[in-house]
N, C-alpha and C positions, 0 to 999 in steps of 0.2 A: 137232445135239444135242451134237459134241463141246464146240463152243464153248461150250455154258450150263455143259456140268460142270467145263471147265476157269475158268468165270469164278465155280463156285461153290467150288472148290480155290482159286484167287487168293482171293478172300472168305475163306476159313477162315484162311489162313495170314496172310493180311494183316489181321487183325483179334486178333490176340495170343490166339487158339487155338491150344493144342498139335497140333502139326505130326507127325501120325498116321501119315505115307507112310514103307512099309518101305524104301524107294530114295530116294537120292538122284541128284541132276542132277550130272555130272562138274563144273562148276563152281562146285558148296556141296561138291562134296565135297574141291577142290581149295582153298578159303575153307578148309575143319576144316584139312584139310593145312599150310596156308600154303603151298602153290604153285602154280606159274600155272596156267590150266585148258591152257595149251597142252599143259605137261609130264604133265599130267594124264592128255590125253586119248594123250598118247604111251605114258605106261607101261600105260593102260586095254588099248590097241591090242597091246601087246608082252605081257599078261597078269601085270604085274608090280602092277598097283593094285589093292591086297588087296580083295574084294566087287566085284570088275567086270563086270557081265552083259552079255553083247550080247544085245540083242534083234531081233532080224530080222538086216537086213544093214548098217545105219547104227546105229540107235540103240544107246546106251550107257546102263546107268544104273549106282548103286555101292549093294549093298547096306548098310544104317544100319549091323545088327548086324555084318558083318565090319569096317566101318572103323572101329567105335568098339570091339571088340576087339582088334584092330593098333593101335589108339593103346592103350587101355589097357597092353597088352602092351610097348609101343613104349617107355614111359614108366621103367622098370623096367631098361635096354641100360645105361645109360648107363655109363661106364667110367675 
């Protein structure tokens, strides 16, 4: 069953539907960032990658709304 729902999520997202999921995968959220998902997944781990949730004991995801408030926010330093 996982597989049909994850092949009907590929389907929405890959067919130029607005992209609905409150998380993102460390490695779009490292793409918004512009850095590598390594460094990503380093500061995710160190709790320094703003919207970072672990879920169980592995998985990682990055909440939409906190990282696109730190960018907004982010935007605005500059010195």
């Amino acid at each position: 069953m996982q597989d049909r729902e994850a092949k009907g999520i590929q389907h929405l997202v890959g067919s130029g539907a607005p992209d609905r999921r409150l998380t993102l995968s460390i490695p779009e959220a490292a793409a918004r960032l512009g850095i590598s998902k390594d460094l990503a997944y380093t500061l995710a781990k160190a709790g320094e990658l703003p919207g970072a949730i672990r879920l169980g004991k592995k998985r990682l995801v990055v909440s939409r709304v906190q990282l696109e408030r730190f960018l907004e926010g982010a935007g605005g330093h500059e010195g």
